[in-house]
Structures are given as C-alpha cells and as structure tokens.
Biopython code that builds the backbone (N, CA, C, O; Angstrom):
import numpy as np
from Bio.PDB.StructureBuilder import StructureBuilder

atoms = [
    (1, "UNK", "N", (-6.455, 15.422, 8.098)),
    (1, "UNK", "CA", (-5.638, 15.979, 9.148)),
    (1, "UNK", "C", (-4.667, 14.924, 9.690)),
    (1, "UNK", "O", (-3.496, 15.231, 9.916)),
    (2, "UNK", "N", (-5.044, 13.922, 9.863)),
    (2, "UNK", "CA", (-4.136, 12.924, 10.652)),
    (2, "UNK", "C", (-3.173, 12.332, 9.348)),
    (2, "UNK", "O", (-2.044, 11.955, 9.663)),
    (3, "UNK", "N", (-3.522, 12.247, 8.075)),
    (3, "UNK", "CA", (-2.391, 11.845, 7.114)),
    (3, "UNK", "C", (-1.659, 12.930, 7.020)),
    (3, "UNK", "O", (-0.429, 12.903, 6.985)),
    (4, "UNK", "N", (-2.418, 14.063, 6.968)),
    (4, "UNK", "CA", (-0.958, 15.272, 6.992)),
    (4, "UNK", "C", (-0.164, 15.094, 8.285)),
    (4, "UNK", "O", (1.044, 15.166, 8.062)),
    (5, "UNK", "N", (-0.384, 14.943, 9.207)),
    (5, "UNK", "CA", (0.322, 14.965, 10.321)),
    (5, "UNK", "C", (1.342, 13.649, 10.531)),
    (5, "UNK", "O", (2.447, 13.698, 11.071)),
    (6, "UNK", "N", (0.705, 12.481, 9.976)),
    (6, "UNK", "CA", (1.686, 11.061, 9.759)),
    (6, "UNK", "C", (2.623, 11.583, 8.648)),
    (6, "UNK", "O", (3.800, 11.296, 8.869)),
    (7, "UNK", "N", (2.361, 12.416, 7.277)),
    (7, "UNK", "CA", (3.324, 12.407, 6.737)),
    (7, "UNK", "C", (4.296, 13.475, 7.167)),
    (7, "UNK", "O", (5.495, 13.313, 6.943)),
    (8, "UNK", "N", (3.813, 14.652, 7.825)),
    (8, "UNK", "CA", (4.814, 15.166, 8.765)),
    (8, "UNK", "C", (5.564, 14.864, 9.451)),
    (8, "UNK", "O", (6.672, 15.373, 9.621)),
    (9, "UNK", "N", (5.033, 13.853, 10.045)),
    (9, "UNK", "CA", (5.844, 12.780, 11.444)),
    (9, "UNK", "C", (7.020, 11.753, 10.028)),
    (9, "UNK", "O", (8.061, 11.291, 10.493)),
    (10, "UNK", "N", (6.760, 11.506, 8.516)),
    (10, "UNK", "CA", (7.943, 10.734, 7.857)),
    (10, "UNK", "C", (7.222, 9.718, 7.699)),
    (10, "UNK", "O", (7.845, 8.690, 7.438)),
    (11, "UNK", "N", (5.909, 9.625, 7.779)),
    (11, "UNK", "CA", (5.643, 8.024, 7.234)),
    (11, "UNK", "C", (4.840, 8.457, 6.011)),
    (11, "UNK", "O", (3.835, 9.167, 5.993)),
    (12, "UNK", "N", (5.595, 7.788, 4.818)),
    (12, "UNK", "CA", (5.416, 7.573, 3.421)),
    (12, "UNK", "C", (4.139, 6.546, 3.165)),
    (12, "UNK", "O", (3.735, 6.016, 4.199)),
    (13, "UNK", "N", (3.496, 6.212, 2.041)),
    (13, "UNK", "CA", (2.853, 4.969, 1.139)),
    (13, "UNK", "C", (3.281, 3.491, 1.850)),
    (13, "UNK", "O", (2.859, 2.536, 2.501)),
    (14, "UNK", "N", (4.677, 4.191, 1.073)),
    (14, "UNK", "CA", (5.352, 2.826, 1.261)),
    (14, "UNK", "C", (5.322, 1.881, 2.690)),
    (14, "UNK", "O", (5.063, 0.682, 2.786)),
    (15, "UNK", "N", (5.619, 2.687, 3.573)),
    (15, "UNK", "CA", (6.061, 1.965, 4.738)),
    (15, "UNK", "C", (4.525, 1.697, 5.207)),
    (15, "UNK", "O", (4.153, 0.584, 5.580)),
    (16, "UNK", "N", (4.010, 2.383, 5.172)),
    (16, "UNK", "CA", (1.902, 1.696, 5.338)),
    (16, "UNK", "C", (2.124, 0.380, 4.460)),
    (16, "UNK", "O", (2.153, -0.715, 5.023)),
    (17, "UNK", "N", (2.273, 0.487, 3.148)),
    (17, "UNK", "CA", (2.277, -1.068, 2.504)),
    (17, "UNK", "C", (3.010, -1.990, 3.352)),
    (17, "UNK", "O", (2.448, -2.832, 4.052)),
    (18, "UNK", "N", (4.218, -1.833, 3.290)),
    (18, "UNK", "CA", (5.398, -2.941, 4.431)),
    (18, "UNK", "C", (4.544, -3.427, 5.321)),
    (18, "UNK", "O", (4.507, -4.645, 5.496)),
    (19, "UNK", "N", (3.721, -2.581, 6.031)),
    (19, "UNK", "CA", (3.010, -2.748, 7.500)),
    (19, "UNK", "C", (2.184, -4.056, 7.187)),
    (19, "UNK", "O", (2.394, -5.170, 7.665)),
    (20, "UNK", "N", (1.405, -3.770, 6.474)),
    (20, "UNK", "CA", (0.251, -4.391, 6.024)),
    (20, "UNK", "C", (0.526, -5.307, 5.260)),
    (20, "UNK", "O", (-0.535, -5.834, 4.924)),
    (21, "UNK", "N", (1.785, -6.031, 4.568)),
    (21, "UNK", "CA", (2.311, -6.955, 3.903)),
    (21, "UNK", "C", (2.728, -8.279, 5.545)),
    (21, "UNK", "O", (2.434, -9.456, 5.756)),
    (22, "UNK", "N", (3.622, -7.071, 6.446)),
    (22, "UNK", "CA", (4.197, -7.750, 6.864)),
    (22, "UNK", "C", (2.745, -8.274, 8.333)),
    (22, "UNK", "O", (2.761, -9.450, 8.697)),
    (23, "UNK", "N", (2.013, -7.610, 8.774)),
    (23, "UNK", "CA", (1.026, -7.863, 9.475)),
    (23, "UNK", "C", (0.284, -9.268, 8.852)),
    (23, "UNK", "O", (-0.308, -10.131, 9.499)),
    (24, "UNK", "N", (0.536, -9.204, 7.221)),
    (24, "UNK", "CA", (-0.003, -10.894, 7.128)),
    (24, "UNK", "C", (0.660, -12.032, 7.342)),
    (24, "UNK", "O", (0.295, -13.175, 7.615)),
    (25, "UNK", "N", (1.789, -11.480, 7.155)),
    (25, "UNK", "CA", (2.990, -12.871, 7.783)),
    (25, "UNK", "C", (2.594, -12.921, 9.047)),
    (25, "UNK", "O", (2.308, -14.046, 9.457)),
    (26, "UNK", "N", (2.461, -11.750, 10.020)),
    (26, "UNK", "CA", (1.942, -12.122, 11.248)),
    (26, "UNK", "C", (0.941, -12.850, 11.751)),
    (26, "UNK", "O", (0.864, -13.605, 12.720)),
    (27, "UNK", "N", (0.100, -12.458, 10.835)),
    (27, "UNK", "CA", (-1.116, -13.554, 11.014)),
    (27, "UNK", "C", (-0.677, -15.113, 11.278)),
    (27, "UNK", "O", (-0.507, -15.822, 12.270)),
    (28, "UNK", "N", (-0.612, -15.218, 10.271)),
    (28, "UNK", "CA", (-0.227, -16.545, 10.058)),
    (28, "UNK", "C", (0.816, -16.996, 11.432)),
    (28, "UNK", "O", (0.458, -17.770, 12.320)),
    (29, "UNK", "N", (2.192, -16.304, 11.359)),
    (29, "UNK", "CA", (2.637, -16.921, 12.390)),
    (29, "UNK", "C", (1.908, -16.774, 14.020)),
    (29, "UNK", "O", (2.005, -17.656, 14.874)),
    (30, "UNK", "N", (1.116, -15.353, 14.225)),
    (30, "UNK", "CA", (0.700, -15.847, 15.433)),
    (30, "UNK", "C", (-0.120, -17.393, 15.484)),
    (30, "UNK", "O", (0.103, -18.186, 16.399)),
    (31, "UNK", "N", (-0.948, -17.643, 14.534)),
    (31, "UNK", "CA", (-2.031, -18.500, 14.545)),
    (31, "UNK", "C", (-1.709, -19.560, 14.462)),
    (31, "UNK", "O", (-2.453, -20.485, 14.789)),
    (32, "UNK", "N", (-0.074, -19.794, 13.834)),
    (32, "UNK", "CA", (0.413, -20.990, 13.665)),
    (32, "UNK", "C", (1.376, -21.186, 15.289)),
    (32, "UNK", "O", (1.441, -22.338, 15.716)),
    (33, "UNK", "N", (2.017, -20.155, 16.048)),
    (33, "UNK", "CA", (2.277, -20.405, 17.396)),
    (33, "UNK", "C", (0.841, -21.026, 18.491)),
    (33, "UNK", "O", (0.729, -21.945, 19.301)),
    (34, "UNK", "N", (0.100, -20.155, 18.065)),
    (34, "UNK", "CA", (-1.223, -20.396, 18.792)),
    (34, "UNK", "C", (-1.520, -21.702, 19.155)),
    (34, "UNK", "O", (-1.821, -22.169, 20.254)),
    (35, "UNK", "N", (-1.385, -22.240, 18.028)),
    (35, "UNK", "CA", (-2.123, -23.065, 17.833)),
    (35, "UNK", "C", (-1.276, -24.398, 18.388)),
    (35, "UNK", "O", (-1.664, -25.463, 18.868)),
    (36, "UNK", "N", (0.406, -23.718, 18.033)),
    (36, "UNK", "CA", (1.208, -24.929, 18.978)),
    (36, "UNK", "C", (0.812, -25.136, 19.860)),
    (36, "UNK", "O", (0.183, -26.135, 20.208)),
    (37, "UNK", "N", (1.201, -23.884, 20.644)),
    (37, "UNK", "CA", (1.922, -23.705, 22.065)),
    (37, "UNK", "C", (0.947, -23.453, 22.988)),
    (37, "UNK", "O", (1.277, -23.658, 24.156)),
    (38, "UNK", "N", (-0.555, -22.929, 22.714)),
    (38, "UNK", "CA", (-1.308, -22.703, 23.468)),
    (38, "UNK", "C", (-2.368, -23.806, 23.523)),
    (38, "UNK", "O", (-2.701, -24.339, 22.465)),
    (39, "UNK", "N", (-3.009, -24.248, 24.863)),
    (39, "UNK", "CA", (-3.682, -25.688, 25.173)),
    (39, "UNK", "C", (-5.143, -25.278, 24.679)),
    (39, "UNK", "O", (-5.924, -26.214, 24.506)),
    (40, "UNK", "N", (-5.522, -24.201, 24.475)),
    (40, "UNK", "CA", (-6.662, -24.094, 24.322)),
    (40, "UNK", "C", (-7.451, -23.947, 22.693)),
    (40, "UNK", "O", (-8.492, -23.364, 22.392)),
    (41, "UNK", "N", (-6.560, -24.666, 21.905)),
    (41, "UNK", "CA", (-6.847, -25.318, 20.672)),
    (41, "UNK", "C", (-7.445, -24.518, 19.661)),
    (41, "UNK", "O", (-7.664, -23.342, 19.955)),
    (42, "UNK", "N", (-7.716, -24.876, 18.660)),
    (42, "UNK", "CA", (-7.919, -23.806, 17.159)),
    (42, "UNK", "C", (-9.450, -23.071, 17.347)),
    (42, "UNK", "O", (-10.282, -23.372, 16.490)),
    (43, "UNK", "N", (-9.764, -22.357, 18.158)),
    (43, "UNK", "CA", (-10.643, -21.542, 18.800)),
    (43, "UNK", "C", (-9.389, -20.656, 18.508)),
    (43, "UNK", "O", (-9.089, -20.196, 17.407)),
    (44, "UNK", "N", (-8.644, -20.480, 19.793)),
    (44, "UNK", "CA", (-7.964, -19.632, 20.104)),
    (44, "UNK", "C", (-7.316, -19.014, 19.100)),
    (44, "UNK", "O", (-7.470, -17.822, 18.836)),
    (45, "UNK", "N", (-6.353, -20.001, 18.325)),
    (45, "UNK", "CA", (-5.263, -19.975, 17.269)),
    (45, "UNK", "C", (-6.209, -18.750, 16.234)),
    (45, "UNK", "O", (-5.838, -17.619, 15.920)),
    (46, "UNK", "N", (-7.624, -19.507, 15.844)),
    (46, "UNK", "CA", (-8.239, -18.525, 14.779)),
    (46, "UNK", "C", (-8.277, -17.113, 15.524)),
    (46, "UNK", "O", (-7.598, -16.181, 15.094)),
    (47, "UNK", "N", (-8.993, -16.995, 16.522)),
    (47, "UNK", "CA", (-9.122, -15.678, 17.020)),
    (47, "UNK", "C", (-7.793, -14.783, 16.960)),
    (47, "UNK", "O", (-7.841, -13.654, 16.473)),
    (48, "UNK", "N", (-6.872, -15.203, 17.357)),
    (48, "UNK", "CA", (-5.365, -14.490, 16.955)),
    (48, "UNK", "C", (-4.915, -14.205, 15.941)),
    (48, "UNK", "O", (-4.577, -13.041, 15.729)),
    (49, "UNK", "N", (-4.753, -15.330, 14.861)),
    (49, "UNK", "CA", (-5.026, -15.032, 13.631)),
    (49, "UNK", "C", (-5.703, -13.900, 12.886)),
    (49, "UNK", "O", (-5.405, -13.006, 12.094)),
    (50, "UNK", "N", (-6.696, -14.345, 13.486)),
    (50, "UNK", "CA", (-8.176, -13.083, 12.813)),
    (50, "UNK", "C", (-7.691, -11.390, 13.044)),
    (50, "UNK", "O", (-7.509, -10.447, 12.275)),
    (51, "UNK", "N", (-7.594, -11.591, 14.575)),
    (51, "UNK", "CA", (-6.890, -9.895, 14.924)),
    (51, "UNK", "C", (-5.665, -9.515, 14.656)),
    (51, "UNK", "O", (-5.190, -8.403, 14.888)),
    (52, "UNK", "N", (-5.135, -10.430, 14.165)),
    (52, "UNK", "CA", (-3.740, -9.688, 13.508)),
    (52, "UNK", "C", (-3.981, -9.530, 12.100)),
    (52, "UNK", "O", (-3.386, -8.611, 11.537)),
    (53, "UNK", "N", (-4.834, -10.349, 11.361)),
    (53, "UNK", "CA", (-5.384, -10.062, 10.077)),
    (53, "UNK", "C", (-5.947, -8.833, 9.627)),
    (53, "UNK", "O", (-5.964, -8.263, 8.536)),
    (54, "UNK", "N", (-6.493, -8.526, 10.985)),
    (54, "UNK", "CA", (-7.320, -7.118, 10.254)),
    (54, "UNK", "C", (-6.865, -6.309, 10.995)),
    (54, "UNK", "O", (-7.542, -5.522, 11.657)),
    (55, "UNK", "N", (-5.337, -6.406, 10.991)),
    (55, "UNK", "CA", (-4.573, -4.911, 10.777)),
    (55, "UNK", "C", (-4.103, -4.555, 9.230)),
    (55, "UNK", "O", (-3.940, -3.403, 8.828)),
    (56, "UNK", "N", (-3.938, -5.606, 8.530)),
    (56, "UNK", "CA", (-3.454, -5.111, 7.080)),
    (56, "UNK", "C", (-4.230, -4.615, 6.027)),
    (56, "UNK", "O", (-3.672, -4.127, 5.044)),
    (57, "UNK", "N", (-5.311, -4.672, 6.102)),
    (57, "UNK", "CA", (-6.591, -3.715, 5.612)),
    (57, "UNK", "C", (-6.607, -2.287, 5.845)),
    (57, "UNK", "O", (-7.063, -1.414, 5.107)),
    (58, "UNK", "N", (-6.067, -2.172, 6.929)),
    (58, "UNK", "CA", (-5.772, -0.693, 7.817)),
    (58, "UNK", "C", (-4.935, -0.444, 7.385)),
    (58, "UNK", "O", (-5.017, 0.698, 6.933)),
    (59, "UNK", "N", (-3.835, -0.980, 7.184)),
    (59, "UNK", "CA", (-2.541, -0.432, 6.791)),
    (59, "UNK", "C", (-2.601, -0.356, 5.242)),
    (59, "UNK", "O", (-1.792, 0.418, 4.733)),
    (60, "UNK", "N", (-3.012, -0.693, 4.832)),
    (60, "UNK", "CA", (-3.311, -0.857, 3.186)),
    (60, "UNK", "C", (-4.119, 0.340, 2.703)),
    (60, "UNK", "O", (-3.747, 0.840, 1.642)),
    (61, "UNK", "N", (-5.529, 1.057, 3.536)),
    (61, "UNK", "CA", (-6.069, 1.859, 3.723)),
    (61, "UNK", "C", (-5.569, 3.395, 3.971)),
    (61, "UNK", "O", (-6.098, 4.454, 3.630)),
    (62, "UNK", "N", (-4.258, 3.115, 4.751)),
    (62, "UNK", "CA", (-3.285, 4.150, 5.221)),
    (62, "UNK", "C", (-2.392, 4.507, 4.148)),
    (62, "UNK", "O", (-2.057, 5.675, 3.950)),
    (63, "UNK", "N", (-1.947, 3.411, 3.359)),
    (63, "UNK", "CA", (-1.113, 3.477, 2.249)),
    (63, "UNK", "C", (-2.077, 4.232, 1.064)),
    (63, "UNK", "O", (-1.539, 5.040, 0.308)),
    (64, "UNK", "N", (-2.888, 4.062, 0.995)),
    (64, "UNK", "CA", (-3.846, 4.988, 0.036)),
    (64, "UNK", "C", (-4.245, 5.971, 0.465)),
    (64, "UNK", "O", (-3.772, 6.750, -0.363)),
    (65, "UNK", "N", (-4.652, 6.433, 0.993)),
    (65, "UNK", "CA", (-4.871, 7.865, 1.812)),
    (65, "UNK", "C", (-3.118, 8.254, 1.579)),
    (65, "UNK", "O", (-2.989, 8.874, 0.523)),
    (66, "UNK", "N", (-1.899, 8.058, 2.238)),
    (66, "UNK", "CA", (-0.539, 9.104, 1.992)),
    (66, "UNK", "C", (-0.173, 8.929, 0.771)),
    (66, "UNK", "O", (0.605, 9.744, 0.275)),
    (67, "UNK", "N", (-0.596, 7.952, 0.100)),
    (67, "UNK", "CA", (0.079, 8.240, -1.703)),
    (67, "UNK", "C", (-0.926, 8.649, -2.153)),
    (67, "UNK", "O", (-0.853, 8.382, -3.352)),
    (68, "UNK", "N", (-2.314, 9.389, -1.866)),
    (68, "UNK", "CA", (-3.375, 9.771, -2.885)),
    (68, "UNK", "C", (-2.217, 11.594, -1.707)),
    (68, "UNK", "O", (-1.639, 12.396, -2.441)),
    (69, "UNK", "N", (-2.153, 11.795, -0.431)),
    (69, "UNK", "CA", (-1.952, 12.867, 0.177)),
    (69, "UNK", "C", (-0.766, 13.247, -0.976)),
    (69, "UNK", "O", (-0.958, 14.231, -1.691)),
    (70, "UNK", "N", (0.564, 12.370, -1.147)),
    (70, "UNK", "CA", (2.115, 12.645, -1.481)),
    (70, "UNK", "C", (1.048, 13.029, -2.861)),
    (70, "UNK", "O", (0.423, 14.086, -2.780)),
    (71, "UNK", "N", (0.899, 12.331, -3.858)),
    (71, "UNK", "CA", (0.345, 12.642, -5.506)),
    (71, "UNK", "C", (-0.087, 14.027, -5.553)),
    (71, "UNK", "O", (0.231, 14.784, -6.471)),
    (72, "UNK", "N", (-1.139, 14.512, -4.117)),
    (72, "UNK", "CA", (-1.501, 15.506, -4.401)),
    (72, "UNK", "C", (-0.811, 16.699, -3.825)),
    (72, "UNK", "O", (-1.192, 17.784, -4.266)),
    (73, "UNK", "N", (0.201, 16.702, -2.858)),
    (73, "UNK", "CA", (1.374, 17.380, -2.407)),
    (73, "UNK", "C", (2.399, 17.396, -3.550)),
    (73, "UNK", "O", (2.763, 18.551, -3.329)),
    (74, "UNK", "N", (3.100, 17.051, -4.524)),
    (74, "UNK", "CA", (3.931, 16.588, -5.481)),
    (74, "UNK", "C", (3.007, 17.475, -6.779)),
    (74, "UNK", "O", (3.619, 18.128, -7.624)),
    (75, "UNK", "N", (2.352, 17.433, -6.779)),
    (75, "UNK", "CA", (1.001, 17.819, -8.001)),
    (75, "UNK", "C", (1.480, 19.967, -7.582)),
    (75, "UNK", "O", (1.996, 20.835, -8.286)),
    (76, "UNK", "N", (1.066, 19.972, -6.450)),
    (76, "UNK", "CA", (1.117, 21.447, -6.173)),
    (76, "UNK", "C", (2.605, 22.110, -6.359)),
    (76, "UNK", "O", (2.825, 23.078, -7.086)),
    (77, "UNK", "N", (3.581, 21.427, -5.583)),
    (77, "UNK", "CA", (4.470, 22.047, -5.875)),
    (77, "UNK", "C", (5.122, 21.995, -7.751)),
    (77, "UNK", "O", (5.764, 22.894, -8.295)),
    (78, "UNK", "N", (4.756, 20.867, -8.286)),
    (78, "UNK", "CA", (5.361, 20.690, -9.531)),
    (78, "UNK", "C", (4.605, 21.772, -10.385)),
    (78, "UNK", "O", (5.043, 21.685, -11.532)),
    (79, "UNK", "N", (3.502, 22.909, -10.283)),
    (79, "UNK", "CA", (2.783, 23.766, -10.543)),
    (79, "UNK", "C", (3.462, 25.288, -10.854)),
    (79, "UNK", "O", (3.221, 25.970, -11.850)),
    (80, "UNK", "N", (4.323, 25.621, -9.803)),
    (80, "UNK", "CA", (5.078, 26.565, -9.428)),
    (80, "UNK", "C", (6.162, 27.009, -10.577)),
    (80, "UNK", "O", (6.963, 27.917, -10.353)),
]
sb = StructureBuilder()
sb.init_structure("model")
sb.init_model(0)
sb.init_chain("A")
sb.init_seg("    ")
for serial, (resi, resn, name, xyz) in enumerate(atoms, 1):
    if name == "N":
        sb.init_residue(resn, " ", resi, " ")
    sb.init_atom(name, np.array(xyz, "f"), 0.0, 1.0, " ", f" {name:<3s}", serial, name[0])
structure = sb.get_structure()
C-alpha cells in the first residue's frame, strides 16, 4: 500500500537509489564535520555518522520494493 501510494505520489527505483547513494556521502560528511567542529570528540562524530548511515539501507530497501512494484505494474499492462 504505501509503495503504491509513493509511486503515485512520482517516486520511481531510481530516485530511492540516489537517496541511499547520496545518504552515504552524508554519512561521511556529517561525521567528518562532527568530528571537526564539535568539542565533544569521536563519540559524537561516530554516533552521527552511524544515523545517517542507516538511512541508505532504507532507501535501498525502498528502491526494491518500487522496481519489484514498476516490473510488476509494466508486466500487467504489457499483457493487454
């Protein structure tokens, strides 16, 4: 229900992959700001790191669920 409704709302495979590509660059750069700019040292930096990390699992997860949804939407109409 909720992938039919995301791909209703226009979000494709693809742009779930982007997410989850680009959420690891995030990682990294939060953890690498963190770790500048904030006084409370590589405790912190990892923990930021970490939670921006495990958004791209999710998004990667999302990307499989709407391209297994699109394959099997694409499958029905090509039937007709």
């Amino acid at each position: 229900m909720i992938i039919k409704k995301m791909h209703e709302a226009g979000v494709r495979s693809d742009h779930a992959y982007n997410a989850a590509f680009v959420s690891i660059g995030l990682s990294f750069t939060s953890w690498m700001l963190s770790l500048k700019t904030e006084k409370a040292g590589l405790d912190r930096a990892d923990r930021w790191g970490i939670f921006v990390g495990e958004w791209a699992p999710t998004f990667f997860g999302l990307g499989l669920a709407l391209a297994h949804y699109e394959q099997k939407e694409s499958s029905m109409f090509s039937r007709s």
